[in-house]
C-alpha positions in Angstrom: 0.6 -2.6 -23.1 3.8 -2.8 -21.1 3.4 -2.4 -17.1 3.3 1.0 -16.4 5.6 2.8 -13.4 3.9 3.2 -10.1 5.6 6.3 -9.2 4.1 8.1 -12.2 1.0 6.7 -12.1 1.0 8.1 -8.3 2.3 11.4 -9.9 -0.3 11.6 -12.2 -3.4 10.9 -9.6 -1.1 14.0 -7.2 -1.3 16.1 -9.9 -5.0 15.5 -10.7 -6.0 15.7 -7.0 -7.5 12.4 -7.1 -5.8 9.5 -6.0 -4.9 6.0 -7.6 -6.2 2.8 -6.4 -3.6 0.1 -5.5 -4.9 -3.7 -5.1 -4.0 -6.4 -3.5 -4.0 -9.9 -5.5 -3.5 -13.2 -4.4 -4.9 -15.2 -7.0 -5.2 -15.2 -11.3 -8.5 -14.5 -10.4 -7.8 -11.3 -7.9 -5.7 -10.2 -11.0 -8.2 -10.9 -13.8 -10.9 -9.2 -11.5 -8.8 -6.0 -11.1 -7.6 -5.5 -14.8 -11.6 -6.3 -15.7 -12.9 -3.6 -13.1 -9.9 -0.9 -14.1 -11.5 -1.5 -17.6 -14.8 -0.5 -16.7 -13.9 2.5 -15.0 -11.4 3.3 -17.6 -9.0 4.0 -15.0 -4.8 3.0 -14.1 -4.4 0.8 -11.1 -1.7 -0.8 -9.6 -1.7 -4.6 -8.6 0.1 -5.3 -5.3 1.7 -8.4 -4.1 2.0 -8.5 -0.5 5.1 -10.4 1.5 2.3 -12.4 3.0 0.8 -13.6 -0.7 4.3 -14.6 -1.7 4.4 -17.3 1.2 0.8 -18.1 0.3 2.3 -19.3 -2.7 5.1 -21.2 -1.3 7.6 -18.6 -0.9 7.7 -18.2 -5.1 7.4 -14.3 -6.8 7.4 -15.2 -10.2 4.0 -16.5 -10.4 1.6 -13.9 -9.3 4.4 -11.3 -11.0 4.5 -13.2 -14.0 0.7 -13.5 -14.4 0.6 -9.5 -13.9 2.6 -9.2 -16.5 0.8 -11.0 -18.6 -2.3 -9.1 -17.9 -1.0 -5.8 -18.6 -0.4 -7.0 -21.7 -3.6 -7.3 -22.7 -5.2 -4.4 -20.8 -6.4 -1.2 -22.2 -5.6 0.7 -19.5 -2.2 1.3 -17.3 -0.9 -1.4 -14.6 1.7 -1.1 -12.5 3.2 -3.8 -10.2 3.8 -3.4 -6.4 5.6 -5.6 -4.0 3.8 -4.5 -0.5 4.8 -4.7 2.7 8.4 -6.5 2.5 10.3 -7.0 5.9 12.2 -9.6 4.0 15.6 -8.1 2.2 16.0 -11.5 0.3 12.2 -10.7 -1.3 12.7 -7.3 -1.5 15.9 -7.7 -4.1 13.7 -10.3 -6.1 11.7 -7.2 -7.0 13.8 -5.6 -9.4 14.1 -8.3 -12.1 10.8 -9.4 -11.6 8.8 -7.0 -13.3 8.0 -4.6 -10.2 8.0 -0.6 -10.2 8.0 -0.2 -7.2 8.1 -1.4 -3.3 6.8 -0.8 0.1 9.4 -1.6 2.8 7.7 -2.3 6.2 10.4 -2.0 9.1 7.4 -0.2 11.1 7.5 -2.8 13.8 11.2 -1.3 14.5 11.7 1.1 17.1 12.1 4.7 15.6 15.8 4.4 14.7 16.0 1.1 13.5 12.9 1.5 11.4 15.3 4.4 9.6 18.0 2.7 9.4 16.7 -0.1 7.4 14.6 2.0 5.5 17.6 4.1 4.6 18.9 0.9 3.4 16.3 -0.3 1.1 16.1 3.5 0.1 19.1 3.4 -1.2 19.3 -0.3 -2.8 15.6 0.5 -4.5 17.0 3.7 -5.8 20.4 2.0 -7.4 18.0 -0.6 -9.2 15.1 2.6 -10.4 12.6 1.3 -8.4 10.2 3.8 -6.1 9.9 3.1 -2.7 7.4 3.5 -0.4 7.5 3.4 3.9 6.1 3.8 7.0 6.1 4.8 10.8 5.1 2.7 13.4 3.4 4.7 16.5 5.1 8.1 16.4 6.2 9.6 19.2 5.9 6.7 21.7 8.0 5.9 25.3 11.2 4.4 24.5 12.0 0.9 24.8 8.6 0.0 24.4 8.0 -2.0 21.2 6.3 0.3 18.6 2.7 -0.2 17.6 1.6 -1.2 13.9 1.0 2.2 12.3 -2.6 0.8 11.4 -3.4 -0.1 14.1 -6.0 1.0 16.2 -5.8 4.3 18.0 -2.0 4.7 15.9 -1.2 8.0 14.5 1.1 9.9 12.6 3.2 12.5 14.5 3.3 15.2 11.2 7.4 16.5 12.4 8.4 13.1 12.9 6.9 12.2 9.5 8.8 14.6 8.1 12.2 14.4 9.5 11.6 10.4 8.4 10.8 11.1 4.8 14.0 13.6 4.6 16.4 11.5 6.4 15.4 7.8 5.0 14.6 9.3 1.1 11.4 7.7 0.1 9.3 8.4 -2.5 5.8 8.2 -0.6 5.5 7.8 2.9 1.8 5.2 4.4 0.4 7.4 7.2 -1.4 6.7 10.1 -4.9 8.7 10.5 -7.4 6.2 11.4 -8.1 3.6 9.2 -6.6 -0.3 10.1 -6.3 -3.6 8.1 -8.0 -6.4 7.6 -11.1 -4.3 8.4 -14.3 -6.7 7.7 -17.2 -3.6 8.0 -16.9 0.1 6.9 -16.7 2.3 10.3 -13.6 3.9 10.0 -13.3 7.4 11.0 -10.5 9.5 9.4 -8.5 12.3 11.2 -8.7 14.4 8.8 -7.3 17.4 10.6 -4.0 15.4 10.8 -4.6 14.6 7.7 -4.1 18.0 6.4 -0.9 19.0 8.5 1.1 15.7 7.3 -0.2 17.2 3.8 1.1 19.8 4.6 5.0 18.8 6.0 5.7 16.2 3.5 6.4 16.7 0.2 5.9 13.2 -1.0 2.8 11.4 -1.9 0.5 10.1 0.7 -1.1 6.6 1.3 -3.7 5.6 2.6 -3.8 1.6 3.9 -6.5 0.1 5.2 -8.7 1.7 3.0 -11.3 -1.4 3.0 -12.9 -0.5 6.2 -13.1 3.7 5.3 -16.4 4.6 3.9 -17.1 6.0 0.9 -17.8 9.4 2.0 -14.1 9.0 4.6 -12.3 7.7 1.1 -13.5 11.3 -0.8 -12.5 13.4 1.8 -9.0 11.8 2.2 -8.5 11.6 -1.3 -9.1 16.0 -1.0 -7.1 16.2 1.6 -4.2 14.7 -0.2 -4.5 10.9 0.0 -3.0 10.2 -3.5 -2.8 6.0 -3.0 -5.2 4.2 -1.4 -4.5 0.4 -0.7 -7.3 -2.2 -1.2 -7.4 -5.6 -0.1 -9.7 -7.6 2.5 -12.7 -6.1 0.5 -11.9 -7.9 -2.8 -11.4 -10.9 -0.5 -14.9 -9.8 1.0 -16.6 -9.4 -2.0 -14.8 -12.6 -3.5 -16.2 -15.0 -0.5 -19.4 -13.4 -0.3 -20.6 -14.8 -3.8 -18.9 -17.8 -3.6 -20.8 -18.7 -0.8 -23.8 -17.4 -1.8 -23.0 -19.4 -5.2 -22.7 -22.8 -3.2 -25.6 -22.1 -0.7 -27.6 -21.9 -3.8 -25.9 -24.9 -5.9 -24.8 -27.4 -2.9 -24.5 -30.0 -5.4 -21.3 -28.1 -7.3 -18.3 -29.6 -7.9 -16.7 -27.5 -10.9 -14.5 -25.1 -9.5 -14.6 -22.5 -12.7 -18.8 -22.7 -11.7 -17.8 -20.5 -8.4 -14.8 -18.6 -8.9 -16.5 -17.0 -11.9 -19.0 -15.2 -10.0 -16.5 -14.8 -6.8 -14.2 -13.1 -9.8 -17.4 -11.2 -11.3 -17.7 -9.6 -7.8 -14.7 -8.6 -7.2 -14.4 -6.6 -10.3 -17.5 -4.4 -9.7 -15.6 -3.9 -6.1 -12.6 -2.7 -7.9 -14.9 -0.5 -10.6 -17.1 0.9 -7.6 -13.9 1.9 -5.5 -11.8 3.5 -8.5 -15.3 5.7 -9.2 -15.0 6.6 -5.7 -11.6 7.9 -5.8 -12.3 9.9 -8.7 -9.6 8.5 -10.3 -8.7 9.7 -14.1 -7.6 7.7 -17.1 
């Protein structure tokens, strides 16, 4: 089937009271893993590519975007395309013709009134082109002309007014919040605030996301997705999952040579991540 549209896949999970999973790929095999676990799980996901996976691969969209495309094709359940975290303008208006839905723009690391600003800016050029846009606040609320910290993170939160007056005055379709949860996380500790939680539920009336989510337990990720968590990014524990077998594959078989050998089971393992963490979300077909 065609790629489906992030924003009403998002709308459908907000809806449901469940939330939809969005994953970041680097790789054909990131991609392949994450349409095969969706399958299992008969659920709709969205496949993100990430400003940081675009200079992976030499600066160049098209190919990860292309092969996403492809995949959706051939799926039997929804994909929608993502381009995450862009502070680059000239990448963010390659997203339009590339097969993308939708966007995150990152100007968190901006002081307050900058970060609108731009924002407002990309708002504006995402709407013009029917793409859904997603943003967020760096630390909320701190002294000014101190640089602001990444809204992930440690010890960052979300300020709910602030969050508010953002969403109404940049226009963005979902808004990443701050409530505990960091990237790049490598174990499962993350504690939730789930008391701010509920009041930025509360003052916005956008979607919420949650990023980070690879270091929130499973128990963290159920209770954010009630309290009204309706995206929840995924990406170091594909990566995780994916390096774990792999070396585990080559431990066992030092003598391997042929590439296809490992990746397969590094590919294998990432799709029962993706499966496992779609089941958790309660997400619906």
């Amino acid at each position: 089937m065609p790629l489906a549209a992030a924003g009403e896949l998002v709308a459908r999970a907000a809806a449901s009271r469940t939330a939809v999973a969005a994953f970041n790929v680097i790789t054909l095999e990131h991609i392949e893993a994450v349409v095969a676990g969706a399958e299992v799980a008969e659920a709709p996901v969205i496949l993100q590519v990430s400003e940081n996976a675009v200079k992976f691969r030499g600066g160049r969209l098209l190919p990860l975007a292309n092969a996403a495309s492809a995949a959706a094709e051939h799926a039997s359940v929804p994909l929608a395309l993502h381009l995450d975290h862009v502070q680059s303008d000239e990448l963010l208006r390659q997203a339009a013709g590339a097969g993308f839905s939708s966007v995150m723009y990152d100007a968190a690391r901006l002081p307050y009134a900058e970060n609108l600003a731009a924002t407002r800016a990309a708002t504006d050029w995402a709407h013009a082109q029917g793409l859904w846009i997603e943003a967020e606040l760096g630390e909320v609320g701190g002294k000014p002309g101190q640089p602001p910290l990444d809204a992930h993170a440690a010890g960052a939160r979300t300020d709910p007014a602030e969050a508010r007056a953002f969403v109404a005055d940049s226009g963005v379709d979902a808004l990443a919040v701050a409530v505990g949860s960091t990237h790049a996380m490598t174990t499962r500790t993350a504690a939730l605030d789930h008391d701010l939680l509920k009041r930025l539920a509360a003052a916005l009336d956008v979607p919420l996301v949650l990023h980070g989510s690879s270091g929130v337990p499973d128990a963290e990720l159920r209770a954010a997705v009630a309290g009204g968590i309706t995206k929840v990014n995924v990406g170091t524990a594909l990566n995780i999952a994916m390096t774990g077998a792999i070396r585990d594959y080559l431990t066992a078989h030092p003598e391997a040579v042929d590439s296809r050998k490992y990746l397969t089971v590094g590919r294998a393992a990432m799709a029962e991540t993706v499966t496992r963490i779609i089941r958790v979300l309660g997400t619906t077909g």
